[in-house]
ZANUNU-698061 format. One record per residue (C-alpha): z negated, x negated, y. Coordinates in pm, whole numbers. Layout:
BEGIN
<site <Z X Y>> ...
This chain:
BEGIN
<site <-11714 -10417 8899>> <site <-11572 -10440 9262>> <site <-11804 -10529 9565>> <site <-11573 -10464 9890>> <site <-11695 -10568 10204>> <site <-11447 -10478 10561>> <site <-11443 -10691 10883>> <site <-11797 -10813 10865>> <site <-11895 -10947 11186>> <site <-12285 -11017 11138>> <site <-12413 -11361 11118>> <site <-12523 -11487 10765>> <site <-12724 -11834 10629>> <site <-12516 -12091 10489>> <site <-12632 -12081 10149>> <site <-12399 -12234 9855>> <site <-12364 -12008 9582>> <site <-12173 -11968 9218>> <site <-12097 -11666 9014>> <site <-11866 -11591 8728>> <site <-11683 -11331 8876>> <site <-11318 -11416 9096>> <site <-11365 -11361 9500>> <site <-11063 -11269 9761>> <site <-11183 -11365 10093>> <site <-10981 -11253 10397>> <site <-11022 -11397 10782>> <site <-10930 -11200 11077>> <site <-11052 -11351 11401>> <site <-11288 -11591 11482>> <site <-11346 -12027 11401>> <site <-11544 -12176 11142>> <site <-11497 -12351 10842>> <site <-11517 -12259 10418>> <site <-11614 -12509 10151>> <site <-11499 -12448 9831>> <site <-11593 -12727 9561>> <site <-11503 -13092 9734>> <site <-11227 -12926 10014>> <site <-11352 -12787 10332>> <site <-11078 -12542 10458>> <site <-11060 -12519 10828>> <site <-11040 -12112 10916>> <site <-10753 -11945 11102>> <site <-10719 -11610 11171>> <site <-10500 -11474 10884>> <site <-10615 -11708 10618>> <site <-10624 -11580 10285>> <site <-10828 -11775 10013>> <site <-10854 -11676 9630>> <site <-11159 -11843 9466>> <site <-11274 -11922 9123>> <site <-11635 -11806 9114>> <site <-11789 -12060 8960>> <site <-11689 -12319 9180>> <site <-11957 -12397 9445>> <site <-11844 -12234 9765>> <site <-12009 -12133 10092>> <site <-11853 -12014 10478>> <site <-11984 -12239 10801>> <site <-11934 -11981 11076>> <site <-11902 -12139 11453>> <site <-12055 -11846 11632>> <site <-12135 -11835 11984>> <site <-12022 -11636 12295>> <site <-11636 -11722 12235>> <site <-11563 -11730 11895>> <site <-11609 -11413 11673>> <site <-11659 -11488 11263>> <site <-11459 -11154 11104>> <site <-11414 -11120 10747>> <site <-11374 -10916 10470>> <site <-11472 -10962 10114>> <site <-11373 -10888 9790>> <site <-11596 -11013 9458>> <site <-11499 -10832 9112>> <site <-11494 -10901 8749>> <site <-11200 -11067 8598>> <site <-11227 -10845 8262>> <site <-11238 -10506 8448>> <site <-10910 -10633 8603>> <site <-10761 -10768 8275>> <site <-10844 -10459 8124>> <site <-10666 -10248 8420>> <site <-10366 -10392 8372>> <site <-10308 -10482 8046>> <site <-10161 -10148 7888>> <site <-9959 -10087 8193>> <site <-9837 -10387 8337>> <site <-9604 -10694 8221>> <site <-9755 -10917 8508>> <site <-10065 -11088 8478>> <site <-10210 -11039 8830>> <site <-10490 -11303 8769>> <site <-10241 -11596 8755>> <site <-10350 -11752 9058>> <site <-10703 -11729 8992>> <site <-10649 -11907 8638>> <site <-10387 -12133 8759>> <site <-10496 -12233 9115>> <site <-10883 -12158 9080>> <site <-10931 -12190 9424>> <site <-10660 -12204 9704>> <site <-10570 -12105 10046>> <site <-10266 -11953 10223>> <site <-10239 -11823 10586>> <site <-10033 -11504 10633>> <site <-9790 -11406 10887>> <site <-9591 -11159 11033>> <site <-9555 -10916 10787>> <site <-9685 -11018 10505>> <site <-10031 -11040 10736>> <site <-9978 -10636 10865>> <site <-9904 -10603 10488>> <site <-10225 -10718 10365>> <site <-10431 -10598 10633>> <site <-10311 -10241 10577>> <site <-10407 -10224 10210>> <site <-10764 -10338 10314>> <site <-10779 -10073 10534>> <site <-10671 -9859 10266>> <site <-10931 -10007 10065>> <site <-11166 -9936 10328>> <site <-11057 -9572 10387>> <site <-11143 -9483 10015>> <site <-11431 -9693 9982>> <site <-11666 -9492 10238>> <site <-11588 -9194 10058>> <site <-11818 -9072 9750>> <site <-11607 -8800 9567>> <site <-11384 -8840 9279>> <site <-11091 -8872 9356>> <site <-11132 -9130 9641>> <site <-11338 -9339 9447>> <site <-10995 -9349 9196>> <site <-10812 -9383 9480>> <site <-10988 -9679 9600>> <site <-10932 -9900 9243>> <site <-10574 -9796 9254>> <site <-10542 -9927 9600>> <site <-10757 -10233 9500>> <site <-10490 -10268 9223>> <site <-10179 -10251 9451>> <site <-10374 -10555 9676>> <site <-10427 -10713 9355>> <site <-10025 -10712 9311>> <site <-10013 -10853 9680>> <site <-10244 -11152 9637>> <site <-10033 -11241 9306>> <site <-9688 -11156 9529>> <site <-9819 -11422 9817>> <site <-9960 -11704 9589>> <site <-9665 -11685 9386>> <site <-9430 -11806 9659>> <site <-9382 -12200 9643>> <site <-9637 -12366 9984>> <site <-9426 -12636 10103>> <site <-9681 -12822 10274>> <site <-10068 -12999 10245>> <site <-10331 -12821 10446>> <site <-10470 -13112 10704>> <site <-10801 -13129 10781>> <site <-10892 -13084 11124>> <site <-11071 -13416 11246>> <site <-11184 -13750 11125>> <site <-11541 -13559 11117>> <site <-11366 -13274 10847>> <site <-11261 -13611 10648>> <site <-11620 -13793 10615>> <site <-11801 -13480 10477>> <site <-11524 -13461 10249>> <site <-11517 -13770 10124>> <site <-11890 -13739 10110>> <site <-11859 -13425 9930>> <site <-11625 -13621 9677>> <site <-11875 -13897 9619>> <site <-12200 -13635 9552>> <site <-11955 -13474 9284>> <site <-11889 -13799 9094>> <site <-12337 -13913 9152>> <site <-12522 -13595 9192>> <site <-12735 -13647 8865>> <site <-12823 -14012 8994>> <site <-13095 -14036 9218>> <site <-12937 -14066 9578>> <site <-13080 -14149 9912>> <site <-12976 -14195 10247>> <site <-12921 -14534 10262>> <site <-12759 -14527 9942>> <site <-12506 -14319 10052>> <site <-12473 -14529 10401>> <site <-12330 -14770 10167>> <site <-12112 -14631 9996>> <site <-11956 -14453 10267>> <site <-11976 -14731 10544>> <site <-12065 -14435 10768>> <site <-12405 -14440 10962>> <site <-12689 -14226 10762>> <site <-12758 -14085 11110>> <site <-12426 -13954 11198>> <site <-12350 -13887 10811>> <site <-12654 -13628 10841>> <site <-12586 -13485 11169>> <site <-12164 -13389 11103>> <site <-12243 -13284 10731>> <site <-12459 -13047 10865>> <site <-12237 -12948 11143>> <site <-11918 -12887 10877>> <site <-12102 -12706 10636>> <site <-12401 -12570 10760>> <site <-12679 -12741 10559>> <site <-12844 -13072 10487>> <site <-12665 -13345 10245>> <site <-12975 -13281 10001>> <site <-12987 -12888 10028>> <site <-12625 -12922 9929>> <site <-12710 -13208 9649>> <site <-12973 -12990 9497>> <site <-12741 -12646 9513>> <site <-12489 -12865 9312>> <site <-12724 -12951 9063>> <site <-12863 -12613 8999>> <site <-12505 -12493 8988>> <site <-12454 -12720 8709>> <site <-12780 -12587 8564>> <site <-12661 -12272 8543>> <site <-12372 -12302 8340>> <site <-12525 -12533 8106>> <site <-12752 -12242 8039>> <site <-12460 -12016 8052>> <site <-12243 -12210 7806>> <site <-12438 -12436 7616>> <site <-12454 -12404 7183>> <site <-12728 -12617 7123>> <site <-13027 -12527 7280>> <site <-13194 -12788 7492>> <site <-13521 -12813 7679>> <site <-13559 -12681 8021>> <site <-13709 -13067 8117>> <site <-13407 -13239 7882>> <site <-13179 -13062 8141>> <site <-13369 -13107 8472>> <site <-13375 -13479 8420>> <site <-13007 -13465 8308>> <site <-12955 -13317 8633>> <site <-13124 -13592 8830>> <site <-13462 -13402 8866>> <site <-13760 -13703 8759>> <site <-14028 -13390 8691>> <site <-13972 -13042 8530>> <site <-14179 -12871 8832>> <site <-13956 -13005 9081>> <site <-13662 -12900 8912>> <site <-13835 -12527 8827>> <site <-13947 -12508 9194>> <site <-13563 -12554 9322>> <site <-13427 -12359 9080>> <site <-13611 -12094 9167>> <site <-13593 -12124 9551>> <site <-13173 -12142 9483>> <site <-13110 -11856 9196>> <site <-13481 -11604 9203>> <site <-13599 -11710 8869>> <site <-13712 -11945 8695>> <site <-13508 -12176 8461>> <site <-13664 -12003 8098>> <site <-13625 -11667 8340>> <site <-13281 -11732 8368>> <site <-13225 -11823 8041>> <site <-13347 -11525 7901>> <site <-13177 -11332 8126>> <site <-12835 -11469 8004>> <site <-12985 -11413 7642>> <site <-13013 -11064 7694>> <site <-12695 -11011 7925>> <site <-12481 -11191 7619>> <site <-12680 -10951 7307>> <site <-12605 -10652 7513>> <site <-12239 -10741 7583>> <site <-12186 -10864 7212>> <site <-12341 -10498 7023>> <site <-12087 -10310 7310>> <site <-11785 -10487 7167>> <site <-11930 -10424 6874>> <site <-11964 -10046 6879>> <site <-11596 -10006 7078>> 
């Protein structure tokens, strides 16, 4: 219901993902960069960003001898915080989920000590296995829920810049792959388009985000994949899909599905299938 992660320092892969459940992510020292969707948010210690699962997001840490990459993490389920509140509270604490889907803030002063004390509150609770910490811990969760709404609330008087012309390319890039990613795109192709060298186009995209243009074409197009086979009514073939999706053969598209989400396509499918008829007879029997 609520994964909590504290000041994570370790290196990790780049790897895009998408999930239906709401994320807080929280930045307390280091340099690197988070791409959420078609914006690439340039990290500063105290930066506070609420995303909308689904979206396609992945961090770009800049690690070396001089920079540290600390963060900490929280993923949970929109319904088990709906339900939380809504017998006790007039304020609907996922606003800025719903409304902003995905949006950063950087904290200061204290409103930053604020926030970083309930996560070490969090934390405190969250190593503990007994009873009454583990209530502890969702009630603290709770009061940082009340925080995030508290910060996002307040009106943000300016545009977040990006960093360098370099930022602004893979953006723009990113921008164009959202609008084509079902056509078949190559290198040269996208050259054109973006009057940028294929060469350097490859080598900064990499550098902002962490992986290829293609790795990052094909995670958007399994993304899309997935909630097609999350929310589709009429049932479609697997291969009807793939080559929606840009894919020419169905064992391509199987073979990258896989590699990106574990299963298979008719795996995942059936997975969702079950997930949903389990779900629907426990409304049911409430």
């Amino acid at each position: 219901m609520v994964e909590f992660v504290y000041r994570k320092s370790t290196p990790f892969r780049s790897v895009f993902q998408s999930h239906p459940n709401f994320e807080i992510f929280y930045f307390h020292e280091g340099k690197g960069n988070y791409l959420i969707g078609d914006q690439i948010h340039v990290l500063a210690p105290g930066d506070l960003l609420i995303m909308h699962g689904m979206t396609l997001h992945c961090p770009n840490a800049k690690v070396d001898e001089h920079f540290k990459y600390v963060r900490s993490l929280i993923n949970f389920e929109p319904d088990y915080v709906r339900k939380a509140v809504q017998h006790l509270f007039t304020v609907n604490v996922l606003e800025p989920f719903e409304e902003l889907k995905n949006y950063k803030i950087n904290l200061q002063g204290e409103d930053r000590q604020q926030f970083e004390a309930a996560l070490q509150t969090m934390q405190q609770f969250h190593s503990r296995t007994d009873e009454v910490s583990m209530n502890r811990f969702r009630v603290a969760f709770m009061d940082l829920m009340f925080m995030v709404f508290h910060f996002f609330k307040k009106p943000i008087g300016h545009k977040e810049e990006l960093a360098s012309q370099k930022e602004y390319h893979v953006q723009e890039l990113i921008r164009f792959i959202e609008e084509h990613y079902a056509e078949d795109l190559n290198l040269e192709q996208l050259e054109k388009s973006m009057h940028v060298n294929k060469y350097y186009l490859s080598r900064i995209f990499r550098e902002v985000t962490g992986v290829t243009i293609f790795n990052y074409l094909y995670q958007r197009r399994i993304n899309q994949a997935k909630m097609i086979f999350l929310m589709e009514e009429k049932r479609r073939t697997v291969t009807e899909i793939g080559y929606e999706l840009g894919f020419k053969h169905v064992t391509h598209f199987s073979r990258v599905f896989r590699k990106y989400v574990g299963d298979t396509p008719e795996q995942f499918r059936e997975r969702i299938k079950k997930s949903i008829s389990v779900h629907s007879g426990f409304e049911s029997g409430q």
